[in-house]
N, C-alpha and C positions, 0 to 999 in steps of 0.2 A: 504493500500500500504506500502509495508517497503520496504526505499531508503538505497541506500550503495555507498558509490564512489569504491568499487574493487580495485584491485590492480596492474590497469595498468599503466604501465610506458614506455611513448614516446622511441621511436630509435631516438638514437644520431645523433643531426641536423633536428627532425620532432618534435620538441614543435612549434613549428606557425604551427597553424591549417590550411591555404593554403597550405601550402606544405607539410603537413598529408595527405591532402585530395587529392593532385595530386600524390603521390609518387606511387601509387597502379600500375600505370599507366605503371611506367620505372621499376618494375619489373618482368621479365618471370617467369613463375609460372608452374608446369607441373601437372598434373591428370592422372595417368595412369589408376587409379581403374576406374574415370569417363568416361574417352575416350575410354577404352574397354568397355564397360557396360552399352551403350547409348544404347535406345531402342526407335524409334521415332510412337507415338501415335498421332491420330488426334480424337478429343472428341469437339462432339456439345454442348454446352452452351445453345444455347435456338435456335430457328428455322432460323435464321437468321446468326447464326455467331459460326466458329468453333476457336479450340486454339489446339496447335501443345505443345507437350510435350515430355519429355526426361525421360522414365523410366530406374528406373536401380533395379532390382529384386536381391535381397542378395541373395536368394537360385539358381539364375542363376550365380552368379559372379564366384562362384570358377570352372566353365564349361571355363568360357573367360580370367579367369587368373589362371593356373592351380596351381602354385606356392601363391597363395591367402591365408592366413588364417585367417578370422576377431581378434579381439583380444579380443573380450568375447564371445567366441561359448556359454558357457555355460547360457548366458542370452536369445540366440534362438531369436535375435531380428529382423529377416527375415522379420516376422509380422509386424511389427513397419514401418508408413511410414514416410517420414520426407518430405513432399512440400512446396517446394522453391520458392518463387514470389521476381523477381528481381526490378527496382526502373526503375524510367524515362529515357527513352528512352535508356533503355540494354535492357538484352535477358536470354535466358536458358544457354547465354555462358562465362556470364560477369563474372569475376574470380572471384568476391566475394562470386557467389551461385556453382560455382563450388567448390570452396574452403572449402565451408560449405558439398558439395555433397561430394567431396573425402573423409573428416573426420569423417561423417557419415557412408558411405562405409567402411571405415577402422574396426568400431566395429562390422557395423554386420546388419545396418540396412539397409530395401532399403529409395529409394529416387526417388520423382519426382520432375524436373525441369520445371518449367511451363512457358512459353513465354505468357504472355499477349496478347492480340488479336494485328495484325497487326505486332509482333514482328516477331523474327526469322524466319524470310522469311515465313509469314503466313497472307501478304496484301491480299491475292485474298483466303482468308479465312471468313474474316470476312465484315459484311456488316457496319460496326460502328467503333467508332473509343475504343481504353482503355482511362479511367480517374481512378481518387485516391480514388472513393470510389464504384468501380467495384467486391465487395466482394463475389459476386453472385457467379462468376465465378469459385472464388478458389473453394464455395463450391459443384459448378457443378460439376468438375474436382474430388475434394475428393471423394462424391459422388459416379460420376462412378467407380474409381479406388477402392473403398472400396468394391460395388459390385461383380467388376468381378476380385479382385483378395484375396477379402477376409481379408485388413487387418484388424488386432485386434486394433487397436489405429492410430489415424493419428493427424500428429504434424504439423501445417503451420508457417511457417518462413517468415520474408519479411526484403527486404532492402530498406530504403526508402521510396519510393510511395508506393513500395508492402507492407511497414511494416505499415503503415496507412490501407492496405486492409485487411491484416490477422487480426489485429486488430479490425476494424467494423466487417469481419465476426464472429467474436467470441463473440462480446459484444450485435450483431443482432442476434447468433443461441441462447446465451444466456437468451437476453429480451422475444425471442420467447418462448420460455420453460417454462420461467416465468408467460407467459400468457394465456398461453396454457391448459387446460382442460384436456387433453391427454398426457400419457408418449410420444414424440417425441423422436425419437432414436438420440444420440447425432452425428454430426460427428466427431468435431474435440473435442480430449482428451488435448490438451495444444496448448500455442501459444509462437511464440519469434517475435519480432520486433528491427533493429538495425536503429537506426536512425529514426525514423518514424516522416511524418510532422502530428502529431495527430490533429493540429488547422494549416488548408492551412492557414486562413489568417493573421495569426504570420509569418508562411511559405514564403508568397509571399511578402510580407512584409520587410521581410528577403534579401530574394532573389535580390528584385530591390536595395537595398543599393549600392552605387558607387565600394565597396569594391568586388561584388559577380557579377559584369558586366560581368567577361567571364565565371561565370558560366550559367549567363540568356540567353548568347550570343550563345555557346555551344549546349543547351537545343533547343533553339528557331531556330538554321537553321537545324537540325535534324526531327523538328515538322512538319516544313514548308515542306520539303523535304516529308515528309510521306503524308502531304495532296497532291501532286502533285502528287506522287505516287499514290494513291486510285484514284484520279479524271482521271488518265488513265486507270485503269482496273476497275473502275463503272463512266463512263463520267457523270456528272451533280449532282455525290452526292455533291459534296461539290464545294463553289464560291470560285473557287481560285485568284478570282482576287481584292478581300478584301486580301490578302497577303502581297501584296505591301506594304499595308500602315502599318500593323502591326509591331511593333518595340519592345514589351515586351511580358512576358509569363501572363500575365494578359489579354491584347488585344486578345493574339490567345485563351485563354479560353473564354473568353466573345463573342467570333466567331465562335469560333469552337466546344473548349470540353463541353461550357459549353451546348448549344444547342442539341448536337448530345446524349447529358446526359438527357436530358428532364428537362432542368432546365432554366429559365427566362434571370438569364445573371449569371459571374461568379461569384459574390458576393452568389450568392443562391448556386451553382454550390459549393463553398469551405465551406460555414456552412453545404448543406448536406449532403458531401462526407468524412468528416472531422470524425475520427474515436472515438475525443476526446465525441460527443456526448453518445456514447453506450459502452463506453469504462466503468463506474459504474455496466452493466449488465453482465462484464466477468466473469464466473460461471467457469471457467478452470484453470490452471498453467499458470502463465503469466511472460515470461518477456521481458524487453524494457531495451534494450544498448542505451546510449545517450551520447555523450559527451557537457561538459559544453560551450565547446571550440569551437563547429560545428556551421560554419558561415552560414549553410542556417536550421536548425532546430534550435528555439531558446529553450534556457534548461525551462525559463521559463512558454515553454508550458504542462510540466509535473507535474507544480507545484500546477496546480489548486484542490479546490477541487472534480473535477470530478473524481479523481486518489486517493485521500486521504483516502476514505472509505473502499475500495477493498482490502482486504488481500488475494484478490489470483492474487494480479498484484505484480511483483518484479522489482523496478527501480535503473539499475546502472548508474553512473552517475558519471564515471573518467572527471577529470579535461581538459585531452586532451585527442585528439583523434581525433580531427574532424569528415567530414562527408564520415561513413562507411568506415575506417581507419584502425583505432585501431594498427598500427604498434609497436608490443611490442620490446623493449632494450634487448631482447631474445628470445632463440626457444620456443616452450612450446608444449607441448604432453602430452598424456595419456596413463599408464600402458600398454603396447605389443602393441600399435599401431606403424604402420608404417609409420606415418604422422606426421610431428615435423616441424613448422613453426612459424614466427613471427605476427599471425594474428590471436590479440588478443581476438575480435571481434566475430571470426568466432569460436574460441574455448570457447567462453562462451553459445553458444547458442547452441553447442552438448552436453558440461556438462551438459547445464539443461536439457535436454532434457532427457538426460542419468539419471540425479538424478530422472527426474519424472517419470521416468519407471522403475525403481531400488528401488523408495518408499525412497531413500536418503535424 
Protein backbone atom coordinates (compact mmCIF):
# COMPACT_ATOMS: atom_id res chain seq x y z
CA UNK A 1 0.00 0.00 0.00
CA UNK A 2 1.72 3.53 -0.55
CA UNK A 3 -0.05 6.37 1.62
CA UNK A 4 0.03 10.01 0.62
CA UNK A 5 -1.84 12.96 2.42
CA UNK A 6 -2.51 14.97 -1.24
CA UNK A 7 -2.98 18.08 -1.46
CA UNK A 8 -6.16 19.09 -0.31
CA UNK A 9 -6.81 22.02 1.26
CA UNK A 10 -10.36 22.92 3.25
CA UNK A 11 -12.65 26.06 1.80
CA UNK A 12 -12.43 28.94 4.03
CA UNK A 13 -14.65 28.32 7.35
CA UNK A 14 -15.00 24.09 6.54
CA UNK A 15 -11.80 22.82 8.63
CA UNK A 16 -14.38 21.35 11.40
CA UNK A 17 -15.05 18.30 9.93
CA UNK A 18 -19.04 18.64 10.89
CA UNK A 19 -19.42 21.38 8.98
CA UNK A 20 -17.31 19.78 5.97
CA UNK A 21 -19.44 17.05 6.10
CA UNK A 22 -22.92 19.14 6.17
CA UNK A 23 -21.82 21.98 3.74
CA UNK A 24 -22.42 19.55 0.47
CA UNK A 25 -25.94 19.81 1.55
CA UNK A 26 -26.50 24.09 1.14
CA UNK A 27 -24.94 23.95 -2.04
CA UNK A 28 -26.83 23.79 -5.65
CA UNK A 29 -24.96 22.00 -7.93
CA UNK A 30 -26.13 21.46 -11.63
CA UNK A 31 -25.36 18.21 -14.28
CA UNK A 32 -26.30 19.13 -17.44
CA UNK A 33 -24.15 16.40 -19.21
CA UNK A 34 -25.87 13.90 -16.45
CA UNK A 35 -29.41 15.06 -16.76
CA UNK A 36 -29.58 14.93 -20.59
CA UNK A 37 -27.92 11.59 -20.77
CA UNK A 38 -29.82 9.42 -18.06
CA UNK A 39 -30.92 6.26 -19.48
CA UNK A 40 -33.12 4.25 -16.97
CA UNK A 41 -32.29 0.34 -16.80
CA UNK A 42 -33.85 -2.36 -14.75
CA UNK A 43 -31.36 -5.55 -14.24
CA UNK A 44 -32.12 -8.65 -12.18
CA UNK A 45 -29.59 -9.43 -9.49
CA UNK A 46 -30.55 -12.89 -8.71
CA UNK A 47 -34.25 -14.30 -8.85
CA UNK A 48 -35.68 -12.42 -6.24
CA UNK A 49 -34.65 -8.85 -6.58
CA UNK A 50 -34.03 -6.32 -9.34
CA UNK A 51 -31.89 -2.71 -9.08
CA UNK A 52 -32.88 0.35 -11.22
CA UNK A 53 -29.95 2.14 -12.89
CA UNK A 54 -28.95 5.36 -14.78
CA UNK A 55 -26.83 4.73 -17.99
CA UNK A 56 -25.39 7.39 -19.74
CA UNK A 57 -23.46 5.94 -23.14
CA UNK A 58 -20.42 8.49 -24.20
CA UNK A 59 -21.00 7.48 -27.81
CA UNK A 60 -24.85 8.47 -27.38
CA UNK A 61 -24.17 11.94 -25.59
CA UNK A 62 -23.17 14.18 -28.20
CA UNK A 63 -26.86 12.95 -30.19
CA UNK A 64 -28.45 14.63 -26.50
CA UNK A 65 -26.12 17.47 -26.27
CA UNK A 66 -25.25 18.51 -29.73
CA UNK A 67 -22.82 21.24 -28.66
CA UNK A 68 -20.86 18.38 -26.47
CA UNK A 69 -17.37 17.63 -27.09
CA UNK A 70 -15.43 15.38 -24.56
CA UNK A 71 -12.10 16.66 -23.80
CA UNK A 72 -9.93 13.76 -24.96
CA UNK A 73 -11.68 12.25 -28.07
CA UNK A 74 -8.54 11.03 -28.95
CA UNK A 75 -8.30 8.44 -25.97
CA UNK A 76 -11.91 6.84 -27.49
CA UNK A 77 -12.97 6.36 -23.86
CA UNK A 78 -16.66 5.43 -24.85
CA UNK A 79 -15.60 1.80 -23.94
CA UNK A 80 -14.55 2.69 -20.41
CA UNK A 81 -17.24 2.21 -17.85
CA UNK A 82 -17.18 4.02 -14.69
CA UNK A 83 -20.17 2.52 -11.99
CA UNK A 84 -21.12 4.46 -9.23
CA UNK A 85 -22.42 2.93 -5.85
CA UNK A 86 -23.70 5.62 -3.68
CA UNK A 87 -23.51 5.38 0.54
CA UNK A 88 -26.42 4.92 3.04
CA UNK A 89 -29.47 5.66 2.41
CA UNK A 90 -28.82 8.05 -1.15
CA UNK A 91 -29.43 7.01 -4.44
CA UNK A 92 -28.24 7.36 -8.30
CA UNK A 93 -29.12 11.17 -7.55
CA UNK A 94 -27.12 12.07 -4.46
CA UNK A 95 -24.70 14.93 -5.86
CA UNK A 96 -21.78 13.36 -4.95
CA UNK A 97 -22.10 10.36 -7.72
CA UNK A 98 -23.49 12.69 -9.99
CA UNK A 99 -20.71 14.88 -9.48
CA UNK A 100 -18.29 12.13 -10.17
CA UNK A 101 -20.81 11.17 -13.31
CA UNK A 102 -20.77 14.64 -14.83
CA UNK A 103 -16.77 14.75 -14.66
CA UNK A 104 -16.45 11.46 -16.12
CA UNK A 105 -18.92 12.42 -18.87
CA UNK A 106 -16.96 15.43 -19.54
CA UNK A 107 -13.75 13.31 -20.83
CA UNK A 108 -15.39 10.95 -22.67
CA UNK A 109 -16.26 8.15 -20.60
CA UNK A 110 -19.61 6.51 -20.12
CA UNK A 111 -21.00 5.88 -16.74
CA UNK A 112 -23.53 3.94 -14.77
CA UNK A 113 -25.20 5.14 -11.69
CA UNK A 114 -26.44 2.26 -9.74
CA UNK A 115 -29.25 2.61 -6.94
CA UNK A 116 -28.93 -0.08 -4.50
CA UNK A 117 -31.94 -2.37 -4.10
CA UNK A 118 -34.89 -0.59 -2.53
CA UNK A 119 -33.26 2.92 -3.52
CA UNK A 120 -34.49 5.22 -6.12
CA UNK A 121 -37.86 4.51 -6.14
CA UNK A 122 -37.08 0.61 -6.62
CA UNK A 123 -39.19 -0.77 -3.14
CA UNK A 124 -41.56 -2.89 -5.11
CA UNK A 125 -38.23 -4.14 -6.96
CA UNK A 126 -36.68 -5.98 -4.75
CA UNK A 127 -37.69 -8.75 -2.25
CA UNK A 128 -34.72 -7.90 0.48
CA UNK A 129 -33.52 -5.26 1.81
CA UNK A 130 -29.23 -3.42 0.72
CA UNK A 131 -26.52 -3.86 3.55
CA UNK A 132 -22.49 -2.97 3.36
CA UNK A 133 -21.32 -5.84 2.19
CA UNK A 134 -23.91 -6.54 -0.95
CA UNK A 135 -20.89 -6.62 -3.47
CA UNK A 136 -22.63 -9.38 -5.55
CA UNK A 137 -24.79 -6.90 -6.86
CA UNK A 138 -22.28 -4.35 -8.24
CA UNK A 139 -20.97 -7.32 -9.94
CA UNK A 140 -24.21 -8.53 -11.29
CA UNK A 141 -24.97 -5.11 -12.75
CA UNK A 142 -21.06 -4.89 -14.23
CA UNK A 143 -21.65 -8.19 -15.52
CA UNK A 144 -24.71 -7.50 -17.47
CA UNK A 145 -23.62 -4.20 -18.68
CA UNK A 146 -20.37 -5.49 -19.96
CA UNK A 147 -22.21 -8.14 -21.81
CA UNK A 148 -24.73 -6.21 -23.66
CA UNK A 149 -22.96 -3.31 -24.29
CA UNK A 150 -19.44 -4.56 -24.68
CA UNK A 151 -17.39 -2.57 -22.60
CA UNK A 152 -13.44 -2.99 -22.78
CA UNK A 153 -12.69 -2.03 -18.93
CA UNK A 154 -15.13 -1.39 -16.10
CA UNK A 155 -14.01 1.00 -13.10
CA UNK A 156 -16.46 0.65 -9.74
CA UNK A 157 -16.52 3.75 -7.42
CA UNK A 158 -18.36 3.86 -4.06
CA UNK A 159 -19.11 6.42 -1.56
CA UNK A 160 -19.26 5.39 1.73
CA UNK A 161 -21.39 2.18 2.35
CA UNK A 162 -20.99 1.73 -1.44
CA UNK A 163 -17.16 2.37 -1.13
CA UNK A 164 -16.96 -0.71 1.40
CA UNK A 165 -18.99 -2.68 -1.42
CA UNK A 166 -16.70 -1.97 -4.55
CA UNK A 167 -14.08 -2.62 -2.24
CA UNK A 168 -15.19 -6.47 -1.08
CA UNK A 169 -16.13 -6.89 -4.79
CA UNK A 170 -12.79 -6.55 -5.95
CA UNK A 171 -10.65 -8.07 -3.02
CA UNK A 172 -13.69 -11.30 -3.43
CA UNK A 173 -13.20 -11.26 -7.67
CA UNK A 174 -9.77 -11.17 -6.69
CA UNK A 175 -9.35 -14.09 -4.00
CA UNK A 176 -11.42 -15.88 -6.58
CA UNK A 177 -8.80 -15.95 -9.24
CA UNK A 178 -6.55 -16.69 -6.96
CA UNK A 179 -8.15 -19.84 -6.23
CA UNK A 180 -9.23 -20.63 -9.09
CA UNK A 181 -7.85 -23.46 -11.41
CA UNK A 182 -9.28 -21.67 -14.42
CA UNK A 183 -8.50 -18.36 -16.21
CA UNK A 184 -11.89 -16.44 -14.91
CA UNK A 185 -12.51 -13.51 -17.00
CA UNK A 186 -11.94 -10.49 -14.94
CA UNK A 187 -14.64 -7.80 -14.53
CA UNK A 188 -13.68 -5.13 -12.83
CA UNK A 189 -10.09 -3.55 -14.25
CA UNK A 190 -9.65 -1.00 -11.10
CA UNK A 191 -11.46 0.39 -8.10
CA UNK A 192 -11.92 3.82 -6.07
CA UNK A 193 -13.56 4.13 -2.68
CA UNK A 194 -14.15 7.69 -0.85
CA UNK A 195 -14.62 7.36 2.51
CA UNK A 196 -15.33 3.61 2.82
CA UNK A 197 -16.30 2.06 6.44
CA UNK A 198 -13.80 -0.81 5.57
CA UNK A 199 -14.13 -2.30 9.59
CA UNK A 200 -18.24 -1.54 10.39
CA UNK A 201 -17.25 -2.12 13.79
CA UNK A 202 -14.80 0.87 14.03
CA UNK A 203 -17.64 2.34 11.88
CA UNK A 204 -20.56 1.82 14.35
CA UNK A 205 -18.40 2.57 16.94
CA UNK A 206 -17.82 5.67 15.55
CA UNK A 207 -21.20 6.59 14.74
CA UNK A 208 -22.83 6.09 18.37
CA UNK A 209 -20.39 8.72 19.88
CA UNK A 210 -22.56 11.66 21.58
CA UNK A 211 -20.64 14.00 18.95
CA UNK A 212 -22.26 11.96 15.59
CA UNK A 213 -26.20 11.66 17.35
CA UNK A 214 -27.79 13.58 14.28
CA UNK A 215 -25.93 11.74 12.01
CA UNK A 216 -27.34 8.17 13.78
CA UNK A 217 -30.56 10.01 14.02
CA UNK A 218 -30.75 11.07 10.36
CA UNK A 219 -29.79 7.45 9.19
CA UNK A 220 -32.15 5.75 11.53
CA UNK A 221 -35.67 7.51 10.63
CA UNK A 222 -34.94 7.04 6.80
CA UNK A 223 -34.21 3.09 7.67
CA UNK A 224 -37.27 2.88 9.69
CA UNK A 225 -39.39 4.73 7.05
CA UNK A 226 -38.03 2.09 4.30
CA UNK A 227 -39.14 -0.99 6.42
CA UNK A 228 -42.71 0.43 6.77
CA UNK A 229 -42.54 1.01 3.20
CA UNK A 230 -41.72 -2.70 2.10
CA UNK A 231 -44.14 -4.04 4.82
CA UNK A 232 -46.95 -2.25 2.73
CA UNK A 233 -46.14 -3.48 -0.76
CA UNK A 234 -44.88 -7.25 0.68
CA UNK A 235 -47.30 -7.39 4.13
CA UNK A 236 -45.43 -9.79 6.79
CA UNK A 237 -41.97 -9.54 5.22
CA UNK A 238 -40.60 -7.66 7.98
CA UNK A 239 -42.18 -7.19 12.02
CA UNK A 240 -42.57 -3.74 12.15
CA UNK A 241 -43.52 -3.49 15.25
CA UNK A 242 -39.97 -4.31 16.80
CA UNK A 243 -39.54 -0.48 15.41
CA UNK A 244 -40.75 1.15 18.23
CA UNK A 245 -38.26 0.08 20.41
CA UNK A 246 -35.22 0.48 18.29
CA UNK A 247 -33.37 3.60 19.09
CA UNK A 248 -29.62 3.12 17.27
CA UNK A 249 -28.24 1.90 13.99
CA UNK A 250 -26.87 -1.13 15.79
CA UNK A 251 -30.49 -2.26 17.04
CA UNK A 252 -32.01 -1.85 13.40
CA UNK A 253 -29.20 -4.11 12.06
CA UNK A 254 -29.39 -6.73 14.67
CA UNK A 255 -33.25 -6.75 13.57
CA UNK A 256 -33.38 -6.14 10.49
CA UNK A 257 -30.05 -5.87 8.19
CA UNK A 258 -28.41 -8.20 9.81
CA UNK A 259 -31.09 -11.07 9.51
CA UNK A 260 -32.46 -10.33 6.06
CA UNK A 261 -28.30 -10.75 5.23
CA UNK A 262 -28.32 -14.29 6.56
CA UNK A 263 -26.25 -13.50 9.36
CA UNK A 264 -26.99 -14.41 13.40
CA UNK A 265 -27.13 -10.92 14.63
CA UNK A 266 -25.02 -7.64 13.65
CA UNK A 267 -21.80 -8.28 15.21
CA UNK A 268 -21.45 -11.30 12.59
CA UNK A 269 -23.44 -9.18 10.00
CA UNK A 270 -20.34 -6.17 10.40
CA UNK A 271 -17.14 -8.79 10.47
CA UNK A 272 -18.68 -10.28 7.35
CA UNK A 273 -19.71 -7.44 5.32
CA UNK A 274 -16.64 -5.46 6.30
CA UNK A 275 -14.57 -5.09 3.03
CA UNK A 276 -11.26 -4.60 5.20
CA UNK A 277 -11.20 -8.74 5.26
CA UNK A 278 -10.44 -9.22 1.40
CA UNK A 279 -9.33 -6.05 0.88
CA UNK A 280 -5.19 -8.04 0.88
CA UNK A 281 -6.67 -10.11 -2.35
CA UNK A 282 -7.01 -6.62 -4.50
CA UNK A 283 -5.29 -7.94 -7.68
CA UNK A 284 -6.45 -4.35 -9.44
CA UNK A 285 -5.61 -0.37 -9.20
CA UNK A 286 -6.88 0.73 -6.05
CA UNK A 287 -7.66 3.73 -4.59
CA UNK A 288 -9.28 4.97 -1.00
CA UNK A 289 -9.93 8.98 -0.24
CA UNK A 290 -10.13 9.09 3.51
CA UNK A 291 -9.84 11.91 5.49
CA UNK A 292 -8.01 11.95 8.85
CA UNK A 293 -10.73 14.20 10.14
CA UNK A 294 -14.12 12.17 9.02
CA UNK A 295 -16.09 11.79 12.30
CA UNK A 296 -17.85 8.50 11.23
CA UNK A 297 -14.81 6.42 9.23
CA UNK A 298 -12.13 6.22 11.66
CA UNK A 299 -8.53 6.87 9.77
CA UNK A 300 -7.34 4.32 11.88
CA UNK A 301 -9.09 1.76 10.11
CA UNK A 302 -6.78 1.85 7.01
CA UNK A 303 -3.94 1.50 9.16
CA UNK A 304 -3.93 -2.18 9.77
CA UNK A 305 -1.86 -4.55 8.28
CA UNK A 306 -4.56 -5.94 6.14
CA UNK A 307 -3.72 -2.68 3.61
CA UNK A 308 0.04 -2.62 4.24
CA UNK A 309 1.20 -5.52 1.85
CA UNK A 310 -0.90 -4.51 -1.26
CA UNK A 311 0.91 -2.30 -3.61
CA UNK A 312 -1.84 -2.17 -5.88
CA UNK A 313 -4.04 -0.30 -3.07
CA UNK A 314 -3.35 3.60 -3.09
CA UNK A 315 -4.30 5.55 0.25
CA UNK A 316 -4.80 9.30 0.45
CA UNK A 317 -5.29 10.57 3.53
CA UNK A 318 -5.70 14.79 3.77
CA UNK A 319 -5.93 15.90 7.05
CA UNK A 320 -9.52 17.37 6.54
CA UNK A 321 -12.14 16.63 4.63
CA UNK A 322 -14.47 14.93 6.47
CA UNK A 323 -17.01 12.45 5.44
CA UNK A 324 -17.39 12.55 1.44
CA UNK A 325 -16.60 16.34 1.45
CA UNK A 326 -13.58 17.19 0.38
CA UNK A 327 -14.51 20.94 -0.37
CA UNK A 328 -11.33 22.29 -1.83
CA UNK A 329 -10.09 26.41 -1.13
CA UNK A 330 -10.40 26.38 -5.16
CA UNK A 331 -11.81 25.22 -8.41
CA UNK A 332 -9.90 22.48 -10.00
CA UNK A 333 -10.36 20.92 -13.42
CA UNK A 334 -8.63 19.14 -16.11
CA UNK A 335 -7.15 20.20 -19.42
CA UNK A 336 -10.59 21.11 -22.09
CA UNK A 337 -12.94 19.87 -19.63
CA UNK A 338 -15.93 21.78 -19.17
CA UNK A 339 -16.24 20.86 -15.44
CA UNK A 340 -14.28 23.08 -12.87
CA UNK A 341 -15.49 22.64 -9.27
CA UNK A 342 -14.41 22.68 -5.75
CA UNK A 343 -14.88 18.90 -5.09
CA UNK A 344 -11.91 17.75 -4.39
CA UNK A 345 -12.81 14.37 -3.79
CA UNK A 346 -14.78 13.64 -6.76
CA UNK A 347 -11.65 14.98 -8.96
CA UNK A 348 -9.27 12.44 -7.48
CA UNK A 349 -11.16 9.46 -8.33
CA UNK A 350 -11.53 10.58 -12.29
CA UNK A 351 -7.79 11.38 -12.21
CA UNK A 352 -7.02 7.98 -11.21
CA UNK A 353 -9.11 6.60 -13.04
CA UNK A 354 -7.99 8.44 -16.03
CA UNK A 355 -4.09 7.71 -15.16
CA UNK A 356 -5.11 3.88 -15.01
CA UNK A 357 -6.27 3.85 -18.45
CA UNK A 358 -3.78 6.26 -19.84
CA UNK A 359 -0.86 3.71 -18.26
CA UNK A 360 0.08 7.38 -16.30
Amino acid sequence: MKEHVGNFRPAVGLANAHLMTLAPLAIRRTFPLTDCSSEQHIIEVDEQNKVIVCLHLAENLRHKAPDFAPALPELNLAKVLVLLVHGLEGSAQSTYVKGVCEKSLSLGFSVCRLNLRNCGDSLHLAQGLYNAGMSADAIAVAKHLKEQFGFEQIFLCGFSLGGNIVLKAAGEEGKDRAASSTAEEKVIDGVCAVCPPVDLHQCIDAIERRGNRLYEHGFLGSLKEKIRAKNRLFPGRFDIEQLRSISSLRAFDNTYTAADAGYDSADAYYHGASALRVMPYIQVPALVVAAADDPLVPIESFRGQELAANANVKLVTPEKGGHVAFISDKNISLPDSQVRDRFWGEWQVVQFILAVVTGN
